[in-house]
C-alpha positions in Angstrom: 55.8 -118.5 11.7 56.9 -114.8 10.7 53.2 -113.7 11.8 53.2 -115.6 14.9 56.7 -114.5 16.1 56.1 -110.3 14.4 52.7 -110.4 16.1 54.1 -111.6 19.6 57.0 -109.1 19.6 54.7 -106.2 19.2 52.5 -106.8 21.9 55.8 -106.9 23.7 56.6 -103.4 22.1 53.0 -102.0 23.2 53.8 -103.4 27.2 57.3 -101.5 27.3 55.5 -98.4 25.4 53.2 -98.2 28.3 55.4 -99.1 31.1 57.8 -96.3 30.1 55.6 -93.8 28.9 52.4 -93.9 30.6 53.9 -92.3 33.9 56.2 -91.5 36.6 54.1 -93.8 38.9 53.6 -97.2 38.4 52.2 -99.9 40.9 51.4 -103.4 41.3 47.8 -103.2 41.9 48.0 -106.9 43.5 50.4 -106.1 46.2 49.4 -105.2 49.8 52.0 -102.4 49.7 52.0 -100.7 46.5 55.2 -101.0 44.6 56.0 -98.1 43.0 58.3 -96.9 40.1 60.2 -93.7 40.1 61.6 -92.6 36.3 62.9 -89.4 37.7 65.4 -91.5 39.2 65.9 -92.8 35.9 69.6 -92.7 33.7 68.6 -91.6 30.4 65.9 -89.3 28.8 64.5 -88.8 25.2 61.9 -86.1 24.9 58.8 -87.4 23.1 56.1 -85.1 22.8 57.1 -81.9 23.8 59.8 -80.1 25.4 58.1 -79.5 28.5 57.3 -83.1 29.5 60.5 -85.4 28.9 60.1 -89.3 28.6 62.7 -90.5 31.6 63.4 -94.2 31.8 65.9 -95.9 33.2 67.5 -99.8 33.9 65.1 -102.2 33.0 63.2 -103.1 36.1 61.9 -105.9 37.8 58.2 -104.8 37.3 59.1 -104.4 33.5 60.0 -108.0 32.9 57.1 -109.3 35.2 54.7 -107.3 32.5 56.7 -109.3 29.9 56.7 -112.2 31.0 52.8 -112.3 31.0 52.8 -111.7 27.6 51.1 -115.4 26.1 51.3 -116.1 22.4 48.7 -118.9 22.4 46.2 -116.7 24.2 46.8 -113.6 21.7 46.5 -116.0 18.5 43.5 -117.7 20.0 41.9 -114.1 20.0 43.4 -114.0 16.5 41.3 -117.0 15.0 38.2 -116.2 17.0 38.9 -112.5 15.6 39.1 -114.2 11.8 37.3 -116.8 11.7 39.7 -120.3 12.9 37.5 -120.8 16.0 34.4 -119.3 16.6 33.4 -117.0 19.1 30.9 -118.3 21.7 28.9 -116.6 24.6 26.3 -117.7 26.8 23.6 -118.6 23.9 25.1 -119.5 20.7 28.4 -120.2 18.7 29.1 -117.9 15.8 32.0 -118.3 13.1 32.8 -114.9 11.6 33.6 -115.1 7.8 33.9 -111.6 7.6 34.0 -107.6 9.5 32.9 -105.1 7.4 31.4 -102.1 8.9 27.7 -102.5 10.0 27.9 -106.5 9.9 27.0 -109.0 11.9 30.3 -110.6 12.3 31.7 -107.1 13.4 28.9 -107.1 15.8 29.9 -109.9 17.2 33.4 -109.6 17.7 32.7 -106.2 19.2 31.0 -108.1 22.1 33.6 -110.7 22.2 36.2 -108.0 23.1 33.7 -105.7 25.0 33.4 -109.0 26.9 37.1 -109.7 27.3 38.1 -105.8 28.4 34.8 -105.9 30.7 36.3 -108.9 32.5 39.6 -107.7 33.3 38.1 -104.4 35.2 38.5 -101.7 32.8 35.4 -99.1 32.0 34.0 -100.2 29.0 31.7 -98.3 26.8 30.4 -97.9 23.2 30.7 -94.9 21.2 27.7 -94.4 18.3 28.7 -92.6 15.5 26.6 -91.9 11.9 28.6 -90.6 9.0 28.4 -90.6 4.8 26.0 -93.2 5.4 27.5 -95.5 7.2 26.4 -96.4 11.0 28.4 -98.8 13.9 30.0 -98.3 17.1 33.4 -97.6 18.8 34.7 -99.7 21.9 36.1 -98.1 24.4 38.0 -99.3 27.0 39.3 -96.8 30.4 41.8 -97.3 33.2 41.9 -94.3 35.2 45.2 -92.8 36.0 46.0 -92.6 39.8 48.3 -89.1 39.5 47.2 -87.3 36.7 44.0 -88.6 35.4 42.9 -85.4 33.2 46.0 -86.7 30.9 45.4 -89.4 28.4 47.5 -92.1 26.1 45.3 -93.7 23.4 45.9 -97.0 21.7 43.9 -97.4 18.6 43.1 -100.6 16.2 40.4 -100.9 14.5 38.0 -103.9 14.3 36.6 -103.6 10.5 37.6 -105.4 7.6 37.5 -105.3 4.1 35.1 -107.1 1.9 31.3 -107.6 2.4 29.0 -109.8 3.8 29.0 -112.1 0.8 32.5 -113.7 1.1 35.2 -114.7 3.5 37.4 -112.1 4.5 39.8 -112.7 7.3 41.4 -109.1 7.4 44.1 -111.0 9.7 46.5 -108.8 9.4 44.1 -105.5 8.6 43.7 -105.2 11.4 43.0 -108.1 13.5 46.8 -108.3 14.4 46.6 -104.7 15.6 43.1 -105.4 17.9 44.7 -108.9 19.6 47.7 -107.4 20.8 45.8 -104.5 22.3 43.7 -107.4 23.5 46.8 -108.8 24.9 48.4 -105.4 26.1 45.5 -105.1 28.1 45.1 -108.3 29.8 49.3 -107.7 30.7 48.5 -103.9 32.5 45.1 -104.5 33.8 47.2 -105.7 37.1 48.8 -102.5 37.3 48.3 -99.0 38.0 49.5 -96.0 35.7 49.4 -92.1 36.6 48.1 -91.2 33.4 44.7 -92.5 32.2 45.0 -95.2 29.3 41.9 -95.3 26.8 42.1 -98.7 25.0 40.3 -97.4 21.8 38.5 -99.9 18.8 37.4 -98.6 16.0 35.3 -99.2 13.3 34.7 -97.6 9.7 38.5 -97.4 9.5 38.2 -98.6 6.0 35.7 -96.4 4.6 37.9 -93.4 5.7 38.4 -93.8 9.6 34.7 -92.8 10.0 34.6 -93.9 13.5 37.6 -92.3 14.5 37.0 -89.4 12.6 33.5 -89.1 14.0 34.8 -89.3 17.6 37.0 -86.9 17.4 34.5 -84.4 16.1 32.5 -84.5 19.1 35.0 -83.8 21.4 35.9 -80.3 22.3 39.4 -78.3 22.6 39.3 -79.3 26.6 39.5 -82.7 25.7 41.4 -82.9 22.7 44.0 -81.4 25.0 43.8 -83.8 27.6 45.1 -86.5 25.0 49.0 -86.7 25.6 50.0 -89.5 23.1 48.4 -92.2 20.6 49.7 -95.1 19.2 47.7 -96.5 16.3 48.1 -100.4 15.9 47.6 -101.2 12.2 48.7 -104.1 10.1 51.5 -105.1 12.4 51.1 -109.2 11.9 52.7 -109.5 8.3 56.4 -108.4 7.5 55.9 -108.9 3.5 59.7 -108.7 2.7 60.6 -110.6 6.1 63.5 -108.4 7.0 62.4 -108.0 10.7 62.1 -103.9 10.5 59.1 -102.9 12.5 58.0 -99.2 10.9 57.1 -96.5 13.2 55.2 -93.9 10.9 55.1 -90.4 12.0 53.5 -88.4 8.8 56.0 -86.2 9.3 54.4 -84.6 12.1 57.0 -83.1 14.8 55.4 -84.4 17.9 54.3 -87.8 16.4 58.2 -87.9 14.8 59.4 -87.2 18.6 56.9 -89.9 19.9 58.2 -92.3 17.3 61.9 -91.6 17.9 60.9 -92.4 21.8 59.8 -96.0 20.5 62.5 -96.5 19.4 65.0 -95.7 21.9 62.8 -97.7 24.0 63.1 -101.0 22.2 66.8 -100.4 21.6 67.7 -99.4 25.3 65.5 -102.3 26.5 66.9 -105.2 23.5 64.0 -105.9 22.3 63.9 -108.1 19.4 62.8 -105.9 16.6 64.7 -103.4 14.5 62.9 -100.2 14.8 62.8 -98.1 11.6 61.1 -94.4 11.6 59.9 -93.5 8.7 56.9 -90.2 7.4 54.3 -92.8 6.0 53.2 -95.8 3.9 54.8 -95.5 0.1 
């Protein structure tokens, strides 16, 4: 019950991280007349990234909770168990259990088309990223909703779809990281009915356990014009399992100033919005 409940509240943590950071703008995509959210009109401000760009938000709004509300448990853990293994995953052809994800495998394969599938469906720009690197090969999903205001600026949410173990064995890798990929599932399906000013990048990786290859590898491709374009990231990792069960929820921040301000921001966001967690900022894993 501790995973089901600690995996739930953080895909409510990634909805309010969005709504409040993502923009000044934000619209119901599904109304006839536009609805949209001003923060400068907003109470209180923390400054997250840099001095020069201020997170502003404000009362919660009705918008907010109609983003939480959406959230639904049983659809994120039923990604969960086709993600590990409980259920199997199956398309138009076949039916496939997945025993394990290591990078390269067929089971990662497949649950890379299973969540291409799922992102594809709720209109976002879905593409795969190739990458090669210390002799490993796979692919990156990547998912894109275009911002309506200021589109050159990006937010990233990363978690990646590998696993430990090999092809030989069953390896769940629930919590490592298929707790971090469902509720970015999840977060997805909530905002896909809404529109942001900044552009959100949805990103999957994989090689994350052989030294965040694919991440790594993506990054190296892209060039000081772009890098620059990307505003915040959030990476999703290992959030399902809360070993000592003392409800804390740890924001790392590796003791880098921006990601320490980006981190302080989350949590002034849970604690101005009562969200059920108790946010704890901390430099890194012991």
């Amino acid at each position: 019950m501790m995973y089901r409940r600690r995996l739930v509240r953080f895909v409510v943590l990634c909805g309010l991280l969005l709504l409040t950071v993502v923009g000044a703008n934000l619209a119901c995509a599904n109304s006839p007349e536009a609805q949209v959210i001003d923060t400068e009109a907003a109470s209180s401000t923390v400054t997250p990234y840099s001095t020069n760009a201020p997170l502003v938000y404000g009362k919660p709004s009705d918008i907010v909770w109609e983003a939480l509300a959406s959230i639904n448990r049983d659809r994120a853990l039923t990604d969960l168990r086709r993600v590990t293994g409980g259920e199997p995953i199956c398309g138009s052809s076949d039916c496939y259990t997945v025993t394990n994800r290591p990078t390269g495998s067929e089971g990662l394969g497949r649950v890379k088309a299973y969540v291409e599938t799922q992102l594809a469906d709720l209109g976002y720009s879905v593409v795969r990223n190739n990458w090669s690197a210390e002799g490993y090969s796979d692919q990156n999903v990547i998912a894109t909703k275009l911002g309506s205001v200021l589109p050159d600026e990006q937010i990233y949410l990363v978690a990646h779809l590998d696993g430990a173990g090999n092809t030989g064995g069953i390896y769940p890798a629930a919590d490592d990281d298929a707790s971090g990929a469902v509720d970015l599932i999840e977060t997805a399906r909530i905002l896909s009915g809404y529109t942001f000013s900044r552009t959100l990048v949805l990103f999957f990786s994989t090689g994350e356990e052989q030294g965040s290859l694919g991440v790594n590898s993506y990054l190296s491709k892209l060039s000081a014009a772009e890098i620059s374009k990307i505003k915040y990231v959030v990476d999703l990792d290992m959030i399902g399992y809360d070993a000592n069960a003392d409800g804390v929820m740890q924001l790392f921040h590796g003791d880098h100033a921006p990601s320490k301000a980006l981190a302080t921001s989350f949590k002034d966001i849970i604690l101005h919005y009562g969200v059920n967690l108790v946010p704890d900022v901390t430099v890194g894993c012991a």
